[in-house]
N, C-alpha and C positions, 0 to 999 in steps of 0.2 A: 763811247757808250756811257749812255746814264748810270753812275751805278747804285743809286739813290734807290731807281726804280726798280732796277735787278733785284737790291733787296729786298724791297717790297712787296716783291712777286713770289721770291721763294718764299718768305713769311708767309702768305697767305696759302702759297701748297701746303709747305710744312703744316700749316693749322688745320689743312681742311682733311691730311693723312693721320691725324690724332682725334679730331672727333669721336666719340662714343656717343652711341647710336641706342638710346632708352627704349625701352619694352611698349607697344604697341597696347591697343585697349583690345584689341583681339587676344595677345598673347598672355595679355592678365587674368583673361576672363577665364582661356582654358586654363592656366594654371591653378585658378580658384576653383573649378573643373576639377581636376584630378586632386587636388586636395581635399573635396569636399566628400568625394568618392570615396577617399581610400578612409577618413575619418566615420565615415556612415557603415564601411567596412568594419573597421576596428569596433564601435556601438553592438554592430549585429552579431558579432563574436561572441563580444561579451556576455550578450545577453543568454546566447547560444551555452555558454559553458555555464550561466547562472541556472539555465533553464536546466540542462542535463544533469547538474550539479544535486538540486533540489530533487528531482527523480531521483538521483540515484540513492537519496539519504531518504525518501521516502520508501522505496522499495527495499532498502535494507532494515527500513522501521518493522513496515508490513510484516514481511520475512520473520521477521524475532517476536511481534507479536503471535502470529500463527502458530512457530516453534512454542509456544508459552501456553496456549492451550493443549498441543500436542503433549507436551510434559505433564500438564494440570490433569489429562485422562487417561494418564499412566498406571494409577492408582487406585483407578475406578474399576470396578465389576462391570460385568456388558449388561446385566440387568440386578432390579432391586435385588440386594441379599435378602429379604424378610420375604419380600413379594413374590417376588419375579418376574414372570413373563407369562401368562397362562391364556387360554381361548375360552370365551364363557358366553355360549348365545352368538358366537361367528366374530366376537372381537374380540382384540387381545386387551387383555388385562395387564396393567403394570406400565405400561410404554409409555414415557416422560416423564414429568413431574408432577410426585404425589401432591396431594393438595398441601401434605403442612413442609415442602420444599420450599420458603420462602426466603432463602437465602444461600450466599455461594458455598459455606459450609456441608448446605443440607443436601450438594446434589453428592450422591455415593455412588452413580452406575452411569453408565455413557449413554444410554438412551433417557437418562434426566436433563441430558445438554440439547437433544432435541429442537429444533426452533429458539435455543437460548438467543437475547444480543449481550454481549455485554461492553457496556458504552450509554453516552449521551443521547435519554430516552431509548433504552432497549431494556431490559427483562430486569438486567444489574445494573449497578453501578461498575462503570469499566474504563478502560480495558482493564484485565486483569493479567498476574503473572501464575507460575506453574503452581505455585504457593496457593493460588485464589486470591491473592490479596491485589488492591489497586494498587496500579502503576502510577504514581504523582507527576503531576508538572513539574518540571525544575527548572528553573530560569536561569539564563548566559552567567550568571557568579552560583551556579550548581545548590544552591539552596531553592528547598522543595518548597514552591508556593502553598499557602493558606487561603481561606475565607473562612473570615467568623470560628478560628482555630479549628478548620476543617478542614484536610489534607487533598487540594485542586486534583483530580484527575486527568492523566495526559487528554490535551485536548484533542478532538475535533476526530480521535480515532473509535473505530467500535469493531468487533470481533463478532460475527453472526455464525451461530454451528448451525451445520444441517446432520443429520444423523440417518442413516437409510439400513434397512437390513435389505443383505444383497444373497443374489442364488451364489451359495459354495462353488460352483460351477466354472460361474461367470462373474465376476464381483462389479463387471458393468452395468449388470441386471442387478436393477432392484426390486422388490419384494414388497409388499404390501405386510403392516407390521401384524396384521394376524395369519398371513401364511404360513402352512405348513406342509410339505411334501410329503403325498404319497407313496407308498412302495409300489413301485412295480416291480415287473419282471430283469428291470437292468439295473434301478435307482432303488435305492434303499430309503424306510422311512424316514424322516429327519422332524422333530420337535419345534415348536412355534419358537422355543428359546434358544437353538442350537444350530443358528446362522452365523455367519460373520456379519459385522457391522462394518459400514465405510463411513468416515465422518469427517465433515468437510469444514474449514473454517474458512471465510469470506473476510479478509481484513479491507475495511473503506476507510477513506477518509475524507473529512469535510473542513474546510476553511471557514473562515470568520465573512470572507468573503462570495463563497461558493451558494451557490441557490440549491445544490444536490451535494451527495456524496461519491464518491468515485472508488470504485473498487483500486486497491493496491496489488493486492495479493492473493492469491486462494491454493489450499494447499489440504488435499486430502489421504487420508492413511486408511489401513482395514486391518481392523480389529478379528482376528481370527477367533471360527468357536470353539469351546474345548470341551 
């Protein structure tokens, strides 16, 4: 027996039982597949937790600005202390803002906040805190931007009150602001000025970006009569 050839032979088994056997263009392709998948994955998360993320800091914004007018008409009478509220010719007298009201000092009673905004382009200058003073911008190193040594206003928010006199009854009914109840036989009479008040704040906000503003918040209370 040849044995030249013998080993020859095994040599070339041996080689052909060690081959390794490279990734095919099919199997590259799905692996590029499921990679690209799961990274498109990872992207859309992200975006997902930036997105919720920013909600939720906007809605906590909202929230404390709303809180901030609630506080601001703590202090306030339901109607003018000089004026008041009175019916003269089938309207009421007194309701909103007296003419020399031109400023956030000057509002003294809850139904001078009436149709108020206070914000960029609205009634004030705003947002405003419980104080009435503006709330500043302050920028990521916490100091409070300027212009022209004139203290920025948090941007891009505004604060809208509605103000409604509602039936004691029912505080979902609202009243027309020269109403007054007559007595009858069950209901007793009740004074143009001796309703509750419900008054509502409307926190929006608008971006540098946004073509509208987008409500965040709204948050109403009722002011009971005394």
């Amino acid at each position: 027996m040849d044995t030249r050839r013998h080993n020859t032979v095994g040599r070339q088994r041996s080689g052909l039982g060690c081959r390794r056997r490279g990734f095919t263009l099919l199997e590259s392709l799905m692996a590029l597949v499921i990679i690209g998948v799961g990274v498109l994955a990872f992207v859309d998360a992200q975006s997902s937790f930036i997105r919720s993320n920013g909600w939720s800091s906007q809605a906590a914004t909202g929230m404390f600005l709303a809180q901030e007018i609630r506080e601001f008409s703590r202090h306030l009478r339901r109607h003018d202390p000089v004026t008041g509220l009175s019916l003269s010719g089938g309207a009421a007298v007194g309701w909103g803002r007296e003419a020399n009201e031109v400023a956030v000092v000057d509002l003294d009673d809850v139904d001078d906040m009436d149709g108020v905004t206070f914000g960029l382009g609205g009634t004030f200058t705003g947002p405003i805190n419980a104080s009435g003073m503006v709330i500043p911008e302050i920028d990521l190193t916490g100091i409070v931007e300027t212009a022209s040594g004139v203290t920025v206003p948090l941007q891009g928010w505004t604060q809208r009150v509605i103000v409604d006199k509602v039936d004691p009854y029912n505080t979902t009914l609202a009243r027309d602001d020269s109403y007054q109840q007559a007595a009858t036989t069950q209901l007793p009479f009740i004074a143009i000025d001796k309703f509750p008040l419900r008054v509502t704040v409307i926190v929006e906000y608008q971006g540098v970006t946004d073509a509208t503003a987008t409500e965040i918040t709204r948050l109403s209370w009722v002011v009971p009569a005394k």
